[in-house]
C-alpha positions in Angstrom: 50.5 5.2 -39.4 48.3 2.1 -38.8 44.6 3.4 -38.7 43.8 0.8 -36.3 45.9 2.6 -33.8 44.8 5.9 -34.0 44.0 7.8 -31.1 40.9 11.0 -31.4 40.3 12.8 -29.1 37.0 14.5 -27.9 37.4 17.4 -29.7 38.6 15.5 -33.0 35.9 12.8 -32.4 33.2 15.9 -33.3 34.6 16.4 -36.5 34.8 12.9 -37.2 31.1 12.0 -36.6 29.9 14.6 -38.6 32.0 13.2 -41.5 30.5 9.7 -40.5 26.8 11.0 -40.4 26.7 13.3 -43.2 29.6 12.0 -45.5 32.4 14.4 -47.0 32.1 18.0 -46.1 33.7 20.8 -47.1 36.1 22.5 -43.8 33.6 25.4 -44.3 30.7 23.6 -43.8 32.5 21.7 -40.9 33.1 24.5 -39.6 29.8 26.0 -39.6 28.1 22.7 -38.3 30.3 23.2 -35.3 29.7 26.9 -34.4 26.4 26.1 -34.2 26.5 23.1 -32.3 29.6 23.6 -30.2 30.4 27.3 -30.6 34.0 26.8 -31.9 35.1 29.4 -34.0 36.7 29.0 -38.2 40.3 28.9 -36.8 39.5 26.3 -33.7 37.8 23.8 -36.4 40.5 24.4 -39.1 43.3 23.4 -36.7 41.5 20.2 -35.5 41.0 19.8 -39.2 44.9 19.3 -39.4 45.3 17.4 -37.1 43.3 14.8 -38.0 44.8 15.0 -41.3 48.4 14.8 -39.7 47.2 11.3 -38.2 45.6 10.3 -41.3 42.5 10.1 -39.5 40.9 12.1 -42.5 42.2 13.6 -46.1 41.7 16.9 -47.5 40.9 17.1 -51.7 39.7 19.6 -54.0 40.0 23.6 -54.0 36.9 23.5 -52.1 39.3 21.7 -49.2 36.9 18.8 -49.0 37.5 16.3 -46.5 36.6 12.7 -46.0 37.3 10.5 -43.4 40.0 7.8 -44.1 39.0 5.9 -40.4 35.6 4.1 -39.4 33.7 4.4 -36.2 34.1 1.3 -35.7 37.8 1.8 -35.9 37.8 3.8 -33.7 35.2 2.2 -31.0 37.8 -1.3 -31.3 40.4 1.1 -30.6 38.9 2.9 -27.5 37.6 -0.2 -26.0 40.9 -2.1 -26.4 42.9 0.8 -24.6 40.0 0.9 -21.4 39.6 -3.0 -21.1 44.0 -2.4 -21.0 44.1 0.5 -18.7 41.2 0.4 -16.7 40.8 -3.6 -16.1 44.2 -5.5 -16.6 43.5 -6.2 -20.3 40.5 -8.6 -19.1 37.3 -8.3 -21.3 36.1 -10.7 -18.8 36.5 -8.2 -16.5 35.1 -5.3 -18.1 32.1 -7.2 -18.7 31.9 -8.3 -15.1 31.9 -4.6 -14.0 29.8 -3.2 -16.8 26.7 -5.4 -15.9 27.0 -6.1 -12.5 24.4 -4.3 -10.4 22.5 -3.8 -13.6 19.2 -6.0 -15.0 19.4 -6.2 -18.8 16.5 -7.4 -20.5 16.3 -10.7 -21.7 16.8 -10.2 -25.7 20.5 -8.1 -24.4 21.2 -11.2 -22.8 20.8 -13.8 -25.8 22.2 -11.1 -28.1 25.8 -11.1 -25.2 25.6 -14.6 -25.3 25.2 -15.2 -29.0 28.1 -12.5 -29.4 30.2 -14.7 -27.2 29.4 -18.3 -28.8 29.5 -17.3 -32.2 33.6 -16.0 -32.1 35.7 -17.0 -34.1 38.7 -19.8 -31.9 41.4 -17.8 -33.9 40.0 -14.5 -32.1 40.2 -16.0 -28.9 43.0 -14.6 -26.3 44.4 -17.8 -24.1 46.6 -16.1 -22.6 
């Protein structure tokens, strides 16, 4: 499977920012991290475990059942984004944009970082379509 395309859900995004704040992590410690902060229970972090690791999202090594993640955030944000700006807004990031600010009054160093965003990409990244 394509990392760029993989989908994680809420409950599979948990486990994957705790392996993006703190690194690899044993399942156990996973799964500890979680029953304090969610209340899940072993068996309900184990199986999102798996299923991450069925995607490829993360890999499992060692006895100790280490697991590190295989996918970035930033991956994941590109991917997340992409499949709103599609569903939500006819695949316009124009129009996302539109909606995002309007009504809104950034400050001014937001604005010169947007516009700087937008000046400084890259013609082949362009979509002229």
């Amino acid at each position: 499977m394509n990392n760029n395309t993989i989908k994680v859900f809420d409950s599979e995004l948990r486990v994957m920012e705790l392996l993006w704040r703190c690194g690899d992590l044993t399942a156990g410690q996973l799964a500890k991290f979680l029953l304090e902060q969610v209340g899940w229970n072993r068996n309900t972090t184990y199986t999102v475990i798996k299923k991450l690791i069925d995607k490829g999202a993360i890999e499992r090594y060692d006895d100790n059942f280490s697991c590190r993640a295989l996918i970035t955030r930033k991956q994941v944000q590109n991917h997340e984004a992409t499949e709103l700006v599609g569903k939500l807004f006819d695949g316009s990031p124009e129009m996302f944009l539109s909606a995002f600010v309007s009504g809104k009054k950034l400050p001014d160093d937001e604005i010169a970082r947007l516009k700087q965003l937008v000046e400084t990409l890259d013609e082949t990244e362009r979509d002229y379509c």
